[in-house]
PLY file of the C-alpha trace (Angstrom):
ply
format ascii 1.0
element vertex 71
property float x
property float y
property float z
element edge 70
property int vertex1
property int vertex2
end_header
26.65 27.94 1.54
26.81 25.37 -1.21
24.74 22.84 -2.32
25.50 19.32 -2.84
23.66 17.72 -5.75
25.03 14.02 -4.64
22.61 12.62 -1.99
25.82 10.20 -1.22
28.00 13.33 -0.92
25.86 16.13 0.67
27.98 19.01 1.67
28.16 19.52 5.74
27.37 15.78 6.31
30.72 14.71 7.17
32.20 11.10 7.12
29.96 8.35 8.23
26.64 10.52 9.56
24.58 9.35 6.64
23.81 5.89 5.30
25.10 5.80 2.00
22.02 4.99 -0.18
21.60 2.35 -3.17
20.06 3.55 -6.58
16.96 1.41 -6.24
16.90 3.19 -2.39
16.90 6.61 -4.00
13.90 5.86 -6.24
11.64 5.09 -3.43
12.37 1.05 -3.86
14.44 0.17 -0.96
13.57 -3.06 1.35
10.53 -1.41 2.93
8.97 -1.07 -0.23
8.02 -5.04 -0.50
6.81 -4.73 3.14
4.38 -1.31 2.13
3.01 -3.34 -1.05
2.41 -6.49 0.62
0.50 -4.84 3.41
-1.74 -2.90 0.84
-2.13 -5.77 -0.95
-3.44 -7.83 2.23
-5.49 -4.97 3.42
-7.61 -4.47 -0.31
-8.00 -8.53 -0.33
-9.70 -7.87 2.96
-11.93 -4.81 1.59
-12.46 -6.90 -1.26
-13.19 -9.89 0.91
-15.86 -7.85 2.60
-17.03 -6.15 -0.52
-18.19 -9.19 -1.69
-20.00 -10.72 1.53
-22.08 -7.27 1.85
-22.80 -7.67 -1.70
-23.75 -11.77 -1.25
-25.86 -10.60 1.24
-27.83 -8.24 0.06
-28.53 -9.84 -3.28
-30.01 -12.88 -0.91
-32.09 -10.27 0.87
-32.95 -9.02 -1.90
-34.05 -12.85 -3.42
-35.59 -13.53 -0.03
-38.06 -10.47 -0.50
-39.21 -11.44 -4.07
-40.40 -14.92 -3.25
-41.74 -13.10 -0.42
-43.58 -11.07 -2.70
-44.81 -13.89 -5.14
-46.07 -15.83 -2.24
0 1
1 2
2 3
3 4
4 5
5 6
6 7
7 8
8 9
9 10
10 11
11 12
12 13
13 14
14 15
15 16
16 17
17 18
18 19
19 20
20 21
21 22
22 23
23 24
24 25
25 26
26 27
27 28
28 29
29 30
30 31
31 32
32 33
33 34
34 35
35 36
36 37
37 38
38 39
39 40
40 41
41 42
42 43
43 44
44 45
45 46
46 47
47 48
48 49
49 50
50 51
51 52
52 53
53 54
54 55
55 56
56 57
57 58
58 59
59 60
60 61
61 62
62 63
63 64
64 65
65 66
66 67
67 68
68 69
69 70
């Protein structure tokens, strides 16, 4: 059985029984792509987001134990 290097001409596949596939599809950057980034870009704002509110508050902790301290 032979081999078709083509991924827009694979050998058995017939007439219409695959979508014929854009360059920019075959290199991983079809339409979904855009969706995938812009969904890990919305979910590391939101770690970041949180990051930074665990951080806020545990440098006031941290402030609210020192004048505790000094007092």
């Amino acid at each position: 059985m032979t081999d078709s290097k083509n991924i827009n001409n694979p050998v058995g596949q017939g007439g219409g029984q695959r979508k014929r596939q854009s360059r920019a599809e075959r290199q991983n950057n079809g339409p979904h792509r855009n969706l995938d980034r812009q969904n890990a870009a919305d979910r590391k704002a939101e770690l970041v987001r949180k990051m930074r509110e665990k951080a806020r508050a545990a440098e006031d902790t941290a402030q609210a134990d020192d004048t505790a301290a000094q007092n």
